[in-house]
DSSP file (Angstrom, degrees, kcal/mol; ACC not computed):
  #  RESIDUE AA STRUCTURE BP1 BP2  ACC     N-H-->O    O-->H-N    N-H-->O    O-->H-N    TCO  KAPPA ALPHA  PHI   PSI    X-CA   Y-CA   Z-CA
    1    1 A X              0   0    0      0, 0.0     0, 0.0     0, 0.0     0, 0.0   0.000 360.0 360.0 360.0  -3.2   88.4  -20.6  140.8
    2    2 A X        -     0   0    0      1,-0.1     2,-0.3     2,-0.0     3,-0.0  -0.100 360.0-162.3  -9.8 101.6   88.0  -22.2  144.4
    3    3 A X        -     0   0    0      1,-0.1    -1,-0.1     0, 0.0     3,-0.0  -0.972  19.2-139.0-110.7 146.1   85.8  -25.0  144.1
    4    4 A X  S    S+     0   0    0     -2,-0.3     2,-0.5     1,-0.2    -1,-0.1   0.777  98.1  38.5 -78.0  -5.1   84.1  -26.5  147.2
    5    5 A X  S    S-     0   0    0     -3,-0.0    -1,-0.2     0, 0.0     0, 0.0  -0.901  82.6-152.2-131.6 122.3   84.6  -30.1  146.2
    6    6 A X        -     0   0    0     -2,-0.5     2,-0.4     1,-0.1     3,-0.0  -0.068  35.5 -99.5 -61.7 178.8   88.3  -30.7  144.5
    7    7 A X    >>  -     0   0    0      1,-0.1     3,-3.2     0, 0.0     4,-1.7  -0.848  34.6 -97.4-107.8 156.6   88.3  -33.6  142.1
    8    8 A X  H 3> S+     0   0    0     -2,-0.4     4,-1.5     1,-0.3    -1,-0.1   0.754 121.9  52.1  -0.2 -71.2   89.5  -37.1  143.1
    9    9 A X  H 34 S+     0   0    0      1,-0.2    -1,-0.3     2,-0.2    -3,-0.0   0.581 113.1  47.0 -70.9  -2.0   93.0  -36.8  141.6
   10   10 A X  H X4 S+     0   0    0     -3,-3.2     3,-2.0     2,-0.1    -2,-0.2   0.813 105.3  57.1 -97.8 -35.3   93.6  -33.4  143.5
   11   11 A X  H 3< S+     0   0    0     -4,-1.7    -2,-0.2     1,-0.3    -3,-0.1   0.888  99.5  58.3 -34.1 -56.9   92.3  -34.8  146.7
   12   12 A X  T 3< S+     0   0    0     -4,-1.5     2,-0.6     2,-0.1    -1,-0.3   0.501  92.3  96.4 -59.0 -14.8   95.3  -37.8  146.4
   13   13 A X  S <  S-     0   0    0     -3,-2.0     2,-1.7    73,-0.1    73,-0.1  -0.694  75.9-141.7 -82.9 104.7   97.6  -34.4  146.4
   14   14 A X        -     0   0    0     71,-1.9     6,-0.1    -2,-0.6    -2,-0.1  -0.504  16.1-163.4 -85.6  90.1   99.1  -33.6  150.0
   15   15 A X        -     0   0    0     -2,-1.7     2,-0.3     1,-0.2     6,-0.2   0.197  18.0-125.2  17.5 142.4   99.1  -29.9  150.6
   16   16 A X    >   -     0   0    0      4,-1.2     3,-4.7    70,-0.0    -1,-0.2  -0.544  43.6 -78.4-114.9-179.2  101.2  -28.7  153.3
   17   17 A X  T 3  S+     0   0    0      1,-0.3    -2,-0.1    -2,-0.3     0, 0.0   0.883 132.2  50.1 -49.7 -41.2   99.6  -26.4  156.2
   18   18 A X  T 3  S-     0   0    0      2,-0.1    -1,-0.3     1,-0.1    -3,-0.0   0.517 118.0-112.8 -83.0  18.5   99.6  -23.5  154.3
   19   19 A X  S <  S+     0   0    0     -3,-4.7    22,-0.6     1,-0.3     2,-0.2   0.722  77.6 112.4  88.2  10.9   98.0  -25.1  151.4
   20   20 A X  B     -A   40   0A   0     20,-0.2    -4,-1.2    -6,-0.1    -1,-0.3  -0.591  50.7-149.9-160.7 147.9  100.9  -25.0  148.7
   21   21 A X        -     0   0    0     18,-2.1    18,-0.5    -2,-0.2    66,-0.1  -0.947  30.3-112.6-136.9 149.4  102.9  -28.2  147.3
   22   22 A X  E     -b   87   0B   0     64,-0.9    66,-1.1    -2,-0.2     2,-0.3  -0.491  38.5-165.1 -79.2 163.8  106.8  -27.6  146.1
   23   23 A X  E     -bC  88  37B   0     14,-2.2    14,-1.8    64,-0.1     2,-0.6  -0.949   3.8-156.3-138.7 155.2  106.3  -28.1  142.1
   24   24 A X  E     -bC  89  36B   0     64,-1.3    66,-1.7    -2,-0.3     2,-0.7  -0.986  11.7-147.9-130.4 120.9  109.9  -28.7  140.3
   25   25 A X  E     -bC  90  35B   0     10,-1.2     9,-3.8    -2,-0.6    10,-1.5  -0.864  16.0-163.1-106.9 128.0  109.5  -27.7  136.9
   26   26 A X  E     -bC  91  33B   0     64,-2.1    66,-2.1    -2,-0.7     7,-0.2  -0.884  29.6-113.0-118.8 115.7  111.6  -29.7  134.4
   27   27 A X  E  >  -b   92   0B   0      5,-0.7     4,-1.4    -2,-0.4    66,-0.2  -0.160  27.0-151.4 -50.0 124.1  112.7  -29.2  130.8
   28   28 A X  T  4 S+     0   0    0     64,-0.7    -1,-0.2     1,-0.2    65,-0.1   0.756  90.3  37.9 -73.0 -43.3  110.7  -32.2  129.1
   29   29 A X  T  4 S+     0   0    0     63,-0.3    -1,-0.2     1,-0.1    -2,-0.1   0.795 125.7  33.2 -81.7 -32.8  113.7  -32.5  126.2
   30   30 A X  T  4 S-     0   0    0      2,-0.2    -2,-0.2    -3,-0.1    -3,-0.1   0.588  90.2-130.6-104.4 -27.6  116.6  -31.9  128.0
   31   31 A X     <  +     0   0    0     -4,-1.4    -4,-0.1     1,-0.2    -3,-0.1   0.139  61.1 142.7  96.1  -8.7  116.1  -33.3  131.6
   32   32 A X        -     0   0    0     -6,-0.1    -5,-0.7     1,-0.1     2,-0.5  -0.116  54.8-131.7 -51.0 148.4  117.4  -29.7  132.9
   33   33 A X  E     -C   26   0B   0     -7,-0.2    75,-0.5     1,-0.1    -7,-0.2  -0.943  20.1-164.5-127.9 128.3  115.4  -28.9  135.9
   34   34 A X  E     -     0   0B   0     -9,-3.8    73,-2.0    -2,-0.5    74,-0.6   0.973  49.4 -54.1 -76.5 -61.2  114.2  -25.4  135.2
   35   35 A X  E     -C   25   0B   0    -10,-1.5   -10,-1.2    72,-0.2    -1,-0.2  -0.897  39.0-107.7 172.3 170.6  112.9  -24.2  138.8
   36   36 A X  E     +C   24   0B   0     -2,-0.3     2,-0.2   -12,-0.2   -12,-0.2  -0.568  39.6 145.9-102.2 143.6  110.9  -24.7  142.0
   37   37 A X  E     -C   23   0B   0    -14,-1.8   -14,-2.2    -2,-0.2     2,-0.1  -0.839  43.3 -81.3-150.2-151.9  108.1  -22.8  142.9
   38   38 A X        -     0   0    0     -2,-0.2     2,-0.3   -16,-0.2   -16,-0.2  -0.245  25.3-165.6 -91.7 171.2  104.5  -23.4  144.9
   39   39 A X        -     0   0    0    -18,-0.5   -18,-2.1    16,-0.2     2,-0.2  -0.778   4.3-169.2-159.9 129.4  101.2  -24.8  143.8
   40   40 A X  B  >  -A   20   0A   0     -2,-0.3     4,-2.3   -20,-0.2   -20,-0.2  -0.615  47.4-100.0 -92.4 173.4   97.9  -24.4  145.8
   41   41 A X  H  > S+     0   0    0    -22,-0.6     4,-3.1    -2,-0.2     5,-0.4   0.938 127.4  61.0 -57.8 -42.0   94.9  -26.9  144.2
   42   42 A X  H  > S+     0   0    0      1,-0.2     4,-3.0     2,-0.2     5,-0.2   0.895 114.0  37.8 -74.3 -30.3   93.3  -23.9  142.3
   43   43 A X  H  > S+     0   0    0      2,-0.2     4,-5.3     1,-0.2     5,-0.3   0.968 114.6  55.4 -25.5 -68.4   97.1  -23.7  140.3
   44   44 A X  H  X S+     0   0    0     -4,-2.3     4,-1.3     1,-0.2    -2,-0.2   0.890 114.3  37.9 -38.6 -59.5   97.2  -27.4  140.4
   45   45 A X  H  X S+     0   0    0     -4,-3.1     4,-4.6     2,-0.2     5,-0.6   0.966 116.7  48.6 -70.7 -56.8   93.7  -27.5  138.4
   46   46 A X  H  X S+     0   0    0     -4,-3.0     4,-2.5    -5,-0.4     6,-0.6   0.994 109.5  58.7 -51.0 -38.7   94.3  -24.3  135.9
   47   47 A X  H >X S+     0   0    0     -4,-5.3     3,-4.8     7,-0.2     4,-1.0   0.871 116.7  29.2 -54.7 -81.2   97.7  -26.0  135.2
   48   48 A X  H 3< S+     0   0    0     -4,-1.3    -1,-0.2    -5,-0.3    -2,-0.2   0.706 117.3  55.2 -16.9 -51.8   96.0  -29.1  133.9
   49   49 A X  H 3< S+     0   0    0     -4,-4.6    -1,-0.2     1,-0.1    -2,-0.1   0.609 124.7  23.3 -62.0 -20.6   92.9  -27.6  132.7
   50   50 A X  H << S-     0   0    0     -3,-4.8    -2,-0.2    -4,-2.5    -3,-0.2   0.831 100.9-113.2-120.3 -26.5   95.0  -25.0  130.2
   51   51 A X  S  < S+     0   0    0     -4,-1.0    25,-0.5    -5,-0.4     2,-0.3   0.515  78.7 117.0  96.7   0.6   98.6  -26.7  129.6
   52   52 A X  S    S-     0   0    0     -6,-0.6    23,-0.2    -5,-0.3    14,-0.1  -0.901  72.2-114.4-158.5 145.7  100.3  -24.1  131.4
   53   53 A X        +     0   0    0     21,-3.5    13,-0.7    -2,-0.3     2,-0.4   0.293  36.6 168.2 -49.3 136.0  102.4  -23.8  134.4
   54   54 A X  E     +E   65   0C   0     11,-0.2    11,-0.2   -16,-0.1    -7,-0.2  -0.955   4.7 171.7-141.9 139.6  100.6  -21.6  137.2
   55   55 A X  E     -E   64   0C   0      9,-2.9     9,-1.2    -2,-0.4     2,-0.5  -0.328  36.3-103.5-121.5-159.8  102.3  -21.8  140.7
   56   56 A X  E     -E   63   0C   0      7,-0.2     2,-1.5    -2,-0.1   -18,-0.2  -0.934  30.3-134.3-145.0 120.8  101.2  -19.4  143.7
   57   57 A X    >>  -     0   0    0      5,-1.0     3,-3.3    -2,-0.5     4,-2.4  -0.461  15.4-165.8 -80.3  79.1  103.1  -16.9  144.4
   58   58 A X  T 34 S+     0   0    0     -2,-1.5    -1,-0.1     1,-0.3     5,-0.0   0.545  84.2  54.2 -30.0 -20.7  103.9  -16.2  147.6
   59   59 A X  T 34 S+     0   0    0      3,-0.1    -1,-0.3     1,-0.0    -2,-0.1   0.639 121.8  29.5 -95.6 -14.3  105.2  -12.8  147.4
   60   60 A X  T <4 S-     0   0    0     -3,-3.3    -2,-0.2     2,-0.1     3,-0.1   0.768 105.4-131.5-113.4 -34.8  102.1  -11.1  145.6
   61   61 A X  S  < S+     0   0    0     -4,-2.4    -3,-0.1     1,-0.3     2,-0.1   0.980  76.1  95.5  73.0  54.0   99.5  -14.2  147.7
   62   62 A X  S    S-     0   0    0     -5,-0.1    -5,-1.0     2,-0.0    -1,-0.3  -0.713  89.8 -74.3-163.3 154.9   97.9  -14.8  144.3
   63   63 A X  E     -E   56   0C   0     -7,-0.2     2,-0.3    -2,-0.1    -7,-0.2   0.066  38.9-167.5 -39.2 149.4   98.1  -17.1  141.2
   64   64 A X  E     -E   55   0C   0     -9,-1.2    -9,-2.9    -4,-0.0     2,-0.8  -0.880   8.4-152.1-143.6 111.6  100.9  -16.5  139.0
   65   65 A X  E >   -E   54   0C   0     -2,-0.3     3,-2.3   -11,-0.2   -11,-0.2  -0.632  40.0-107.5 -92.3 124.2  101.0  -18.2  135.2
   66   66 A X  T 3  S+     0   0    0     -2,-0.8     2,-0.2   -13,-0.7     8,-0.1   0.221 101.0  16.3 -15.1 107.3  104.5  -18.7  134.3
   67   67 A X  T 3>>S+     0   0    0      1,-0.2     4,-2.5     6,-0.1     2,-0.9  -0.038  78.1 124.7 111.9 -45.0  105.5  -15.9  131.6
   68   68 A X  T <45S+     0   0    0     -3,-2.3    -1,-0.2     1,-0.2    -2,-0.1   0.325  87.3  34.2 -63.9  -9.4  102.4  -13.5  132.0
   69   69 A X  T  45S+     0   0    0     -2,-0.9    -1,-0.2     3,-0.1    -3,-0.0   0.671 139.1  21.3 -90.3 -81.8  105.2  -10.6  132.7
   70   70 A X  T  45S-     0   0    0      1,-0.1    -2,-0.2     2,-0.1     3,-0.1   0.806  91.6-127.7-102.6  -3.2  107.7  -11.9  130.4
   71   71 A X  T  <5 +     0   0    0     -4,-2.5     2,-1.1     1,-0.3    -3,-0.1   0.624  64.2 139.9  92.5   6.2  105.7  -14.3  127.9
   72   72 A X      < -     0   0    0     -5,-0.6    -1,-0.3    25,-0.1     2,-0.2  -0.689  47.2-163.0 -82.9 117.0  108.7  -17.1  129.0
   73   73 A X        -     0   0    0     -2,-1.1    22,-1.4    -6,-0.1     2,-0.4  -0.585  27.6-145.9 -79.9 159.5  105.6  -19.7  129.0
   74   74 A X  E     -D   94   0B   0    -21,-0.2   -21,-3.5    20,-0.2     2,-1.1  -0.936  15.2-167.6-109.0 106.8  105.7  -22.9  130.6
   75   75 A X  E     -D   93   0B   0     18,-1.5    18,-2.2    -2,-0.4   -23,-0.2  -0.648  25.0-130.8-102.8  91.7  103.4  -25.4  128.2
   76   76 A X  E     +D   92   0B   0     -2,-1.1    16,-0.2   -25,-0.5     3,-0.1  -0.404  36.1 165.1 -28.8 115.6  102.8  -28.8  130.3
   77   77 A X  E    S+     0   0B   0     14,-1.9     2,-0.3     1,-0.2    15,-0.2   0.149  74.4  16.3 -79.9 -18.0  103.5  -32.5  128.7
   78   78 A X  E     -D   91   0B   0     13,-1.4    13,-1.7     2,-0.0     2,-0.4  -0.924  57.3-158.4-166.8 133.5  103.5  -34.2  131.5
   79   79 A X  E     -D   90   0B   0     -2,-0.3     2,-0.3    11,-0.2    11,-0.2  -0.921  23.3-171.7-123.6 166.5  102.3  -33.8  135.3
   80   80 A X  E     -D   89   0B   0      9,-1.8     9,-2.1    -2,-0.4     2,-0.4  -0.981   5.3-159.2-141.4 127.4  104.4  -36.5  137.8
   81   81 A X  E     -D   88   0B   0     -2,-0.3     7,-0.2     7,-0.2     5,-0.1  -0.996  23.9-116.9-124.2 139.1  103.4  -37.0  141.8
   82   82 A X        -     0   0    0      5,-4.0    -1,-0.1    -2,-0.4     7,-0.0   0.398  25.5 -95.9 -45.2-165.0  105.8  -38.4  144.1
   83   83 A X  S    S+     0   0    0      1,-0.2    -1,-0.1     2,-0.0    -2,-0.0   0.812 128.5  33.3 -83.2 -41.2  105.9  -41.6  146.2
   84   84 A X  S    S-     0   0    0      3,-0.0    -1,-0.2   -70,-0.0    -2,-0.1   0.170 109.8-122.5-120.7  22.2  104.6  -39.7  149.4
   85   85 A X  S    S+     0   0    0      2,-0.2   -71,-1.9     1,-0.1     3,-0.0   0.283  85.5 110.5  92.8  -6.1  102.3  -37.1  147.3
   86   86 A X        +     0   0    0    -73,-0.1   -64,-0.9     1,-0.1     2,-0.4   0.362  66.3  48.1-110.3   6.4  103.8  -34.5  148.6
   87   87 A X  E     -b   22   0B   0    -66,-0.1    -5,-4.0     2,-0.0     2,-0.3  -0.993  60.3-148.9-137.7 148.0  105.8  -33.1  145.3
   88   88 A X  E     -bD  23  81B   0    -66,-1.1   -64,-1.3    -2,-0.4     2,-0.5  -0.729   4.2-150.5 -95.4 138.7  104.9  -32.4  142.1
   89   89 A X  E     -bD  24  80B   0     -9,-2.1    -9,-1.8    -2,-0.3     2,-0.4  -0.974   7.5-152.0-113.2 133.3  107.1  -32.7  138.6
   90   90 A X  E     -bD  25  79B   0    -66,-1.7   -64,-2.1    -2,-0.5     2,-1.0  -0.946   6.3-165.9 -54.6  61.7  106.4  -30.7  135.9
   91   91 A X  E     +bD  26  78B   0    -13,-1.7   -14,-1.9    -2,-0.4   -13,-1.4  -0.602  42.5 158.2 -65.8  93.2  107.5  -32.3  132.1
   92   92 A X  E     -bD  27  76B   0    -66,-2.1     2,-1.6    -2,-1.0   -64,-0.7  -0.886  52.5-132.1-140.0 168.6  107.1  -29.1  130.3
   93   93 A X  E     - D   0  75B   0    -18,-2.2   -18,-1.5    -2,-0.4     2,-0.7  -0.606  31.6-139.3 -95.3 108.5  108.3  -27.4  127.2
   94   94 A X  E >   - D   0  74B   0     -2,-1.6     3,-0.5   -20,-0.2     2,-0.3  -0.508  14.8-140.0 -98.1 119.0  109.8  -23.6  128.1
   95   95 A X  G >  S+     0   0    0    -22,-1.4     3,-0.5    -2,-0.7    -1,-0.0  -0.543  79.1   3.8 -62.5 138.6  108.9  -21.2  125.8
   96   96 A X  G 3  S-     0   0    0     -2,-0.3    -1,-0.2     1,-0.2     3,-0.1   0.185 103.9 -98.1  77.1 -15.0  111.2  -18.9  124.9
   97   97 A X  G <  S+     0   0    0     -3,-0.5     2,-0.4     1,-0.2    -1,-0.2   0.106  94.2  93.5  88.5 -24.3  114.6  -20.3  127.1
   98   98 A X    <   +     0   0    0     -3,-0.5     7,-0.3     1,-0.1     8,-0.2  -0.882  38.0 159.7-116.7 137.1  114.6  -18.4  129.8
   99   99 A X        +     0   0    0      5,-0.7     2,-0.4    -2,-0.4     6,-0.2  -0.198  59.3  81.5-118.6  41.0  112.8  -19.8  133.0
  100  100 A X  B >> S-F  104   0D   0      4,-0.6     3,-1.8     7,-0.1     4,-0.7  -0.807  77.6-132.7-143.7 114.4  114.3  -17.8  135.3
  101  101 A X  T 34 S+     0   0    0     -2,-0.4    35,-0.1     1,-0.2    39,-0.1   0.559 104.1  62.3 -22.4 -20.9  113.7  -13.9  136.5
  102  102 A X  T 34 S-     0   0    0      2,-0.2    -1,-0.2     4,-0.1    32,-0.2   0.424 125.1-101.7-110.9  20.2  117.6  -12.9  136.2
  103  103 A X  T <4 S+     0   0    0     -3,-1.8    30,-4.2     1,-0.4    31,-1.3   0.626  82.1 112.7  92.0  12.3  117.3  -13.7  132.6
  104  104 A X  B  < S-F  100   0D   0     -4,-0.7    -5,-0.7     2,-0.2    -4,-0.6  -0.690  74.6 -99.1-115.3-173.9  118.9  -17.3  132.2
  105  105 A X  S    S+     0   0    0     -7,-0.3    -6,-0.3    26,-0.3     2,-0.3   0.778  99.3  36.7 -20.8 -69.8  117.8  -20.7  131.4
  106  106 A X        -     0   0    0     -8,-0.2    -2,-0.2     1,-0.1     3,-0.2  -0.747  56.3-146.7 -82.6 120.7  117.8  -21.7  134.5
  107  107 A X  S    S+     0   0    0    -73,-2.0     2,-1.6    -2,-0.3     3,-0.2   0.870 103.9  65.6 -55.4 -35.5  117.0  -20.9  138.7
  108  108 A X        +     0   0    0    -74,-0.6    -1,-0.2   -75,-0.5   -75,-0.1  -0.552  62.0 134.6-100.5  85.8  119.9  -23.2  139.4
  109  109 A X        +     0   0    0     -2,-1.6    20,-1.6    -3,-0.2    21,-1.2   0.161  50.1  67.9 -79.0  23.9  122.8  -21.3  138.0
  110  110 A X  E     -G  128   0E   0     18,-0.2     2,-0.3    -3,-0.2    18,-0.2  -0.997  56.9-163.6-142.3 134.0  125.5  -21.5  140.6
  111  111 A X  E     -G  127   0E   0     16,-0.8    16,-4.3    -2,-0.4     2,-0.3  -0.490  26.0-123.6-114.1 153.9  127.4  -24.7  141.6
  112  112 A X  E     -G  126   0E   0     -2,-0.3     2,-0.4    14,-0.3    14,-0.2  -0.740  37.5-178.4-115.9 150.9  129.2  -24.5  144.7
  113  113 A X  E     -G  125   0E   0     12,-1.8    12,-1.1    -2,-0.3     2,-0.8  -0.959  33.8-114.6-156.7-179.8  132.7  -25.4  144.3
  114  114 A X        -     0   0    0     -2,-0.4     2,-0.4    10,-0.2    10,-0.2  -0.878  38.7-177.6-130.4 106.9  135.9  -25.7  146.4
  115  115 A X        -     0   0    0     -2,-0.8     8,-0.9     0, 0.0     2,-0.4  -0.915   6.9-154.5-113.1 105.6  138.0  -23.1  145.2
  116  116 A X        -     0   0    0     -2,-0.4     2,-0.2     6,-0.2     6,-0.1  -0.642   9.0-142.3 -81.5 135.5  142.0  -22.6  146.7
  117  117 A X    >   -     0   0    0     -2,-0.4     3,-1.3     4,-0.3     0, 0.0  -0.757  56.1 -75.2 -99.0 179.6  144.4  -19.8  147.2
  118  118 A X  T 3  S+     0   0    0      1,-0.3     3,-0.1    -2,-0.2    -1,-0.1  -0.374 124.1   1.3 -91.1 152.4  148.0  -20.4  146.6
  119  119 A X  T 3  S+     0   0    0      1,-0.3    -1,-0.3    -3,-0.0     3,-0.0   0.097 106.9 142.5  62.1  -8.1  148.9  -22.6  150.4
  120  120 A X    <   -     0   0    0     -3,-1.3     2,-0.3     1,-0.1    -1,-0.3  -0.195  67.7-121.8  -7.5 118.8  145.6  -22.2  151.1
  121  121 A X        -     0   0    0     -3,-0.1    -4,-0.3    -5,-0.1    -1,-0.1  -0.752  48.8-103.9 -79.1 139.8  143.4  -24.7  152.7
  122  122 A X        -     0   0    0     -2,-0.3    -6,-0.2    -6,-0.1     2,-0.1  -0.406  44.7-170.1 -60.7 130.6  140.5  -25.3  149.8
  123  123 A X        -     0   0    0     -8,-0.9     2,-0.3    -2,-0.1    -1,-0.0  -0.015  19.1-104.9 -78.8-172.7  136.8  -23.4  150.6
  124  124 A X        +     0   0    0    -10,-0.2     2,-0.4    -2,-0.1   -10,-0.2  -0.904  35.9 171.4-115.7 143.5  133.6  -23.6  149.2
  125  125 A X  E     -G  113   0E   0    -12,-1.1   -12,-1.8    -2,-0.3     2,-0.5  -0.937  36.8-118.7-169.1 152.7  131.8  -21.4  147.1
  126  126 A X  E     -G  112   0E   0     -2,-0.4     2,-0.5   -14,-0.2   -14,-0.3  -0.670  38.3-162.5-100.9 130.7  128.9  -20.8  145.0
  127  127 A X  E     -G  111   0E   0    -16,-4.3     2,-0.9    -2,-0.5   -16,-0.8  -0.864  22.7-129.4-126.2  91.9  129.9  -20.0  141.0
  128  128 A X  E     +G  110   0E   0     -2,-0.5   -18,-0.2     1,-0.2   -16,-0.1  -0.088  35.3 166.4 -54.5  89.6  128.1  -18.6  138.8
  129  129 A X        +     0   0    0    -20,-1.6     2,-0.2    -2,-0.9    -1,-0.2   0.541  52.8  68.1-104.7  -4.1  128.2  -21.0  135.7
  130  130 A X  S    S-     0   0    0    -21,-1.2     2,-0.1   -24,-0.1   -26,-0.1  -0.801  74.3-131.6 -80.1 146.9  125.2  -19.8  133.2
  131  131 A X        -     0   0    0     -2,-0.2     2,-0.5   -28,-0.1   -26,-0.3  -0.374  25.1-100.2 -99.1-167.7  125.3  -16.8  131.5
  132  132 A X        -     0   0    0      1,-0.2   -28,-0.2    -2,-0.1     3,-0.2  -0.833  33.4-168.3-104.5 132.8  122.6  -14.4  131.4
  133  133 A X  S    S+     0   0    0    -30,-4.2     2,-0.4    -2,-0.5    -1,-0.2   0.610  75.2   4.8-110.0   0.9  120.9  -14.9  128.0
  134  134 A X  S    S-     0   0    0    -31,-1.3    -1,-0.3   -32,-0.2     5,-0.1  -0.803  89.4-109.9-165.6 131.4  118.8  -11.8  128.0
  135  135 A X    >   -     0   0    0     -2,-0.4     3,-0.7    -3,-0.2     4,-0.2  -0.349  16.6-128.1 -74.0 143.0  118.9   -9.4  130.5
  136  136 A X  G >> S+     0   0    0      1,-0.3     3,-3.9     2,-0.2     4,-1.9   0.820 100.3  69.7 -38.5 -69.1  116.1   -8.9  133.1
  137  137 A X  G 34 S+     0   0    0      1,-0.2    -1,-0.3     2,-0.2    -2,-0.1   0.865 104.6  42.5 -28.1 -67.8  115.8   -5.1  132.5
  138  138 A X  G <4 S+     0   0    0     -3,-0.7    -1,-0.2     1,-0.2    -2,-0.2   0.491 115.0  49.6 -84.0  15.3  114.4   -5.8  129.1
  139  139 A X  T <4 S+     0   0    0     -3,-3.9     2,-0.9     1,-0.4    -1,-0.2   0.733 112.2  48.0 -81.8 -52.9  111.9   -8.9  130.3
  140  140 A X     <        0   0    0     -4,-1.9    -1,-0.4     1,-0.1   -70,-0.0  -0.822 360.0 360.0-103.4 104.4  110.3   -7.0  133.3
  141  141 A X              0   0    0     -2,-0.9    -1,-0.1    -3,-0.1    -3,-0.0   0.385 360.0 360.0-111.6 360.0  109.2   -3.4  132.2
């Protein structure tokens, strides 16, 4: 879908060197912020044009629409550009619950926390605080 002249409102979009913008996709009812991934412009444009999330996947170095594996869709309500143009928000409505590949809600399921043993000076650590609502084996066959 590479077109040679972008439209106006993609132009206004800054691209980093490789061509790719962070996008933060966020549940549109809940404020929950589901997870980040990439967007080149031809993403940028299908999202817009169809109503549903398509990022660019850097591990496969081709479009990827949200869900086409596991059918969790991501249906756009709202697109958001930052103050310096250089991230994108994502208002969208996730199909199904799960936005995340290990089968929760969420990417961000671990909080860091400061965790003691007994006389222990306190640590840090990362804590897994979502559960898994449908395990990954039976998303990705």
């Amino acid at each position: 879908m590479t077109t040679p002249q972008l439209p106006a409102w993609i132009q206004e979009v800054h691209f980093d060197a490789q061509g790719l913008i962070p996008a933060i996709s966020q549940d549109a009812q809940t404020g929950d912020i589901l997870m980040v991934a990439w967007m080149n412009a031809d993403a940028l444009a299908e999202t817009v044009s169809t109503g549903r999330a398509v990022f660019w996947s850097r591990s496969r170095s081709r479009l990827w629409r949200k869900g086409e594996e596991s059918g969790h869709v991501q249906r756009l309500l709202e697109l958001r550009l930052d103050c310096d143009g250089d991230v994108l928000l994502l208002k969208v409505e996730q199909i199904g619950a799960i936005a995340c590949h290990t089968g929760r809600a969420s990417c961000f399921y671990r909080r860091l926390d400061s965790v003691s043993d007994r006389g222990a000076e306190p640590r840090s650590q990362w804590v897994v605080v979502d559960p898994i609502l449908k395990d990954p084996e039976l998303i990705y066959k």
